[in-house]
C-alpha positions in Angstrom: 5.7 -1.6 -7.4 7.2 0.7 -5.0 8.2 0.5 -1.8 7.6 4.2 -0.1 8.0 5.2 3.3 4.5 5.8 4.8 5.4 9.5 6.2 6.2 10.6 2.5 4.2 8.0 0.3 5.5 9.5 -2.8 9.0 8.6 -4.4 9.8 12.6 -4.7 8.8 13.1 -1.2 11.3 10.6 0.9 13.4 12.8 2.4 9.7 14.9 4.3 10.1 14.9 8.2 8.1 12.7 10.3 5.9 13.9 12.3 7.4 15.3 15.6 5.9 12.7 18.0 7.4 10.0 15.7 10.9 11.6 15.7 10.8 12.5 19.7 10.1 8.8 20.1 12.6 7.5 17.9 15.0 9.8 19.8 13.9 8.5 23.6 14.4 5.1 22.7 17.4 5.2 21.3 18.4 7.5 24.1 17.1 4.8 27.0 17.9 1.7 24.9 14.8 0.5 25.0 13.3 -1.8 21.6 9.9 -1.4 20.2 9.1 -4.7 21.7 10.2 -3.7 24.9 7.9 -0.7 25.0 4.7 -2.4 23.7 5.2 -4.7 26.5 5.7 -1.6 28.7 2.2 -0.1 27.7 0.5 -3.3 27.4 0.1 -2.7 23.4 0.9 -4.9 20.2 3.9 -4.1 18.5 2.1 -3.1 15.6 0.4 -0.3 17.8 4.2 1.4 18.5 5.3 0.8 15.1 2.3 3.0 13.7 3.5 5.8 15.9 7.3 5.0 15.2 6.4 5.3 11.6 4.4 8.5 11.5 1.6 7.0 10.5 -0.3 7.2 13.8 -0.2 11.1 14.8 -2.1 10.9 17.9 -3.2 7.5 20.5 -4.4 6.8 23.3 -1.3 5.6 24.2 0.8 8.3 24.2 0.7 9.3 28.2 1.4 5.4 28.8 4.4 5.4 26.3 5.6 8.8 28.1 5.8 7.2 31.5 7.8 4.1 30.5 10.1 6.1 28.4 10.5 8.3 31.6 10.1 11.8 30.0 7.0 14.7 30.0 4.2 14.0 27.8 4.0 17.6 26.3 7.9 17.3 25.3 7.1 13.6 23.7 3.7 14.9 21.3 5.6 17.9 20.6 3.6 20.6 22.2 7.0 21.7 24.1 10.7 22.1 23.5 11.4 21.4 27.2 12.6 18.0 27.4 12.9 16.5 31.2 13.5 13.1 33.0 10.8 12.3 35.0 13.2 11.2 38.2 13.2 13.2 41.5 16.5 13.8 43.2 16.4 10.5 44.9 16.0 8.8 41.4 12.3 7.9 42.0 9.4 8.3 39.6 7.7 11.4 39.0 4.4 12.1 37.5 3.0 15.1 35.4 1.3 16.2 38.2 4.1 16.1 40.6 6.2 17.9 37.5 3.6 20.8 37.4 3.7 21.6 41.1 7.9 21.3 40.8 7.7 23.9 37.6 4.9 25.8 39.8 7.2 26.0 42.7 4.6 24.2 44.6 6.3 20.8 45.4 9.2 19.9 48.1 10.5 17.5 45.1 13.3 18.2 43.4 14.6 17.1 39.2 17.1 14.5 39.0 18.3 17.2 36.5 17.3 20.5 37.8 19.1 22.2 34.7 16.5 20.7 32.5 14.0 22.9 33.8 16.5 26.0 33.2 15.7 25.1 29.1 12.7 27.6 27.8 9.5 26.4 28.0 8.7 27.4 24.5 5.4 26.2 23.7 4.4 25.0 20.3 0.7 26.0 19.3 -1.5 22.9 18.8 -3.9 22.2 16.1 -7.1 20.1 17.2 -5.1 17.8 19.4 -1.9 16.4 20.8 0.4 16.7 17.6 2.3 20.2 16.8 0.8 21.9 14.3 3.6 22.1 11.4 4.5 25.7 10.0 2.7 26.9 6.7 4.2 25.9 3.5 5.7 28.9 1.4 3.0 29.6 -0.7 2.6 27.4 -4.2 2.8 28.8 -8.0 -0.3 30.1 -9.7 -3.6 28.3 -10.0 -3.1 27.4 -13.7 0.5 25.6 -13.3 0.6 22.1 -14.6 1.5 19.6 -12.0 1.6 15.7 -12.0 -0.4 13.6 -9.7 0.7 9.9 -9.5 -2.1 7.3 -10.0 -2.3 4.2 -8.1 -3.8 0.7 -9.3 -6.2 -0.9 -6.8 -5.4 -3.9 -8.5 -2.5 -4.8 -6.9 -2.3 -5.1 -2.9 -0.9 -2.8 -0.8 1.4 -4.4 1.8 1.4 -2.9 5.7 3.7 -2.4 8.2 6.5 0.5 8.5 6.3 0.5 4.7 3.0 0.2 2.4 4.0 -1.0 -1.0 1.8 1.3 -3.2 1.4 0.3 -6.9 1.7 3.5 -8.8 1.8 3.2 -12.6 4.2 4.5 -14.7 2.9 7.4 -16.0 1.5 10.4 -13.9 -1.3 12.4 -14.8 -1.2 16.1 -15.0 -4.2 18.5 -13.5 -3.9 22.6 -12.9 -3.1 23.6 -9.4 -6.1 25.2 -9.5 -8.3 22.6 -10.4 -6.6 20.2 -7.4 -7.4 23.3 -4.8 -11.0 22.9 -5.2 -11.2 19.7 -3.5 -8.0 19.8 -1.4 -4.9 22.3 -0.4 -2.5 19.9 0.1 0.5 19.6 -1.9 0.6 17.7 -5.2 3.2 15.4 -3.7 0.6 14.4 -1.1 -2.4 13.8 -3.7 -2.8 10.8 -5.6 -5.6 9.4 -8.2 -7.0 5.9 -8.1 -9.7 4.2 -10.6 -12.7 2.3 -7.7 -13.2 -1.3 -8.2 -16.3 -3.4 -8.2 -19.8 -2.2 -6.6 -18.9 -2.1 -2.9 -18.8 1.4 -2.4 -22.3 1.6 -4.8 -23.7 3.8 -5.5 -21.7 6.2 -4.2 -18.6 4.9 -5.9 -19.4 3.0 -9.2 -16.9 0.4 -10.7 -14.3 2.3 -13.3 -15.0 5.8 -11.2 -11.2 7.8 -10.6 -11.0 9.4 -6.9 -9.1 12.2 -5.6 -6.8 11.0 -2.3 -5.4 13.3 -0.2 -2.3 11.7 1.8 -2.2 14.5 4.0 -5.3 13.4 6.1 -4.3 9.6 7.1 -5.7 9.7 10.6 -9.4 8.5 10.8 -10.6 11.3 13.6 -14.5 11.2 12.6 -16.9 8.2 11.6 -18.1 7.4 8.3 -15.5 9.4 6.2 -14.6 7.6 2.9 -10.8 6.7 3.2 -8.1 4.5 0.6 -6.3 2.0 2.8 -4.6 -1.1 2.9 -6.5 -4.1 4.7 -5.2 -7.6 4.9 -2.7 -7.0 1.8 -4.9 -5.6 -0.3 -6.0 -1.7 -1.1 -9.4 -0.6 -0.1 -11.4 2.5 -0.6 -14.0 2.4 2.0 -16.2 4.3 4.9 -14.3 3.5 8.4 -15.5 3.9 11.7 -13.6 4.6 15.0 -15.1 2.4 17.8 -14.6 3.2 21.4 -11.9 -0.6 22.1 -9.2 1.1 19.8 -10.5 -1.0 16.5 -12.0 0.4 13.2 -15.1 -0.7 11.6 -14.9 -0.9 7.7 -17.8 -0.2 5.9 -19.3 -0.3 2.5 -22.2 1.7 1.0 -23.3 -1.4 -0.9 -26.1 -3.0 1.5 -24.9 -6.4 0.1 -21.6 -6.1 1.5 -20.8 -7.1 5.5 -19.0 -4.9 7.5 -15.4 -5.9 9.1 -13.6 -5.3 12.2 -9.9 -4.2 11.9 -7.6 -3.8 15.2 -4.1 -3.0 15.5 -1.5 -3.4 12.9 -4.0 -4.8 10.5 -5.4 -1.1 8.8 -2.9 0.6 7.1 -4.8 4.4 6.2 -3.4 6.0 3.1 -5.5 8.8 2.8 -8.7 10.6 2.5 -10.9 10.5 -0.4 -11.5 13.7 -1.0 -13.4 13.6 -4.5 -15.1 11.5 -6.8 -14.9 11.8 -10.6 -17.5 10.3 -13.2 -18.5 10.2 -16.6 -21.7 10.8 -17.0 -24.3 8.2 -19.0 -25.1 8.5 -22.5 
């Protein structure tokens, strides 16, 4: 069993970047001295909630204006959409908030920075794809369609562990597919894709026992209901529908009829990626 880091989730892909709103926040607290702890208590949110964002494995939340104020710097610096990094103090060391800092920036406001140089730094802003997380610069383009490249197959039968790390089972030997063939059900890098057999009837009929899917580690953020996702839920991997509900929590569901849904909140959902094919062998 390995133990990879949930920003690569592939042994050969350790050393990727986290995602920027990960590594800005990272770099504020270690800048204030403030602890994860400290900070969930801040923004009135579990520790599990900060460590998903601290991780990379939660791109965009809800509580990223709240985690912005308590660390004391601009929301669009913190999610990445701007290289202009400022400390929200006025000159007489008193709180500021983003609408005081866009009148001050306008010109607009008798306020003054606690560190007027910051606002000397360009303003360069970083184009956004569909919401708060910088969109990340195309990868040089990939060999031809018909190059042979490995895939790494995980087994279901063995649990997946949560946290900053998900212990994913992979077994020993990869399986190989064309570029080609991978493209026509995702465009993410090998390195992000991996194979796993389903287990039992749950997802029935739409995934049958012994059926091989096609996850694509890329998409890990659950954004739209009803999508069929791989996951790790209460130690154990999952491949299941999952709903976002409006209180923060994520309804898992299963195509089977026979099978009740459940209710996962903070901490306890782990998303590895999105199921982005099924693969069957046909009867008779």
């Amino acid at each position: 069993m390995l133990m990879l880091e949930l920003d690569a989730l592939d042994p050969d892909a350790v050393a990727e970047k986290l995602p920027i709103t990960a590594t800005r926040l990272r770099d504020r607290l270690l800048e204030t001295g403030m602890t994860q702890e400290e900070l969930a208590i801040a923004v009135d949110a579990t520790q599990g909630a900060i460590s998903q964002i601290y991780t990379g494995m939660t791109r965009r939340s809800r509580l990223l204006p709240a985690i912005a104020t308590a660390l004391a710097v601009n929301l669009d610096w913190l999610v990445g959409t701007s290289d202009q990094k400022i400390d929200m103090f006025d000159a007489d060391g008193k709180d500021i908030s983003e609408d005081d800092l866009a009148l001050i920036r306008a010109g607009r406001s008798q306020k003054r920075l606690s560190n007027p140089a910051q606002l000397e730094t360009p303003q360069t802003i970083i184009t956004v794809a569909n919401s708060n997380e910088a969109s990340v610069p195309p990868a040089a383009e990939e060999d031809e369609d018909d190059e042979i490249v490995e895939v790494k197959e995980i087994d279901l039968r063995f649990g997946m562990g949560g946290g900053g790390y998900l212990e994913v089972p992979v077994k020993k030997k990869p399986r190989k597919f064309t570029r080609g063939w991978l493209r026509l059900f995702t465009n993410a890098p090998h390195t992000r894709i991996f194979i796993a057999q389903g287990i039992g009837d749950s997802m029935a009929p739409t995934i049958m026992n012994a059926d091989m899917v096609i996850i694509d580690t890329s998409e890990n953020e659950v954004q739209f209901g009803d999508q069929i996702w791989a996951a790790a839920y209460g130690q154990t991997g999952v491949i299941k529908r999952l709903r976002p509900l409006p209180d923060g929590g994520v309804k898992i569901l299963s195509d089977n009829p026979l099978v009740e849904a459940e209710t996962a909140y903070d901490g306890e959902l782990h998303v590895l990626g999105k199921v982005v094919a099924v693969i069957r062998r046909m009867a008779g």
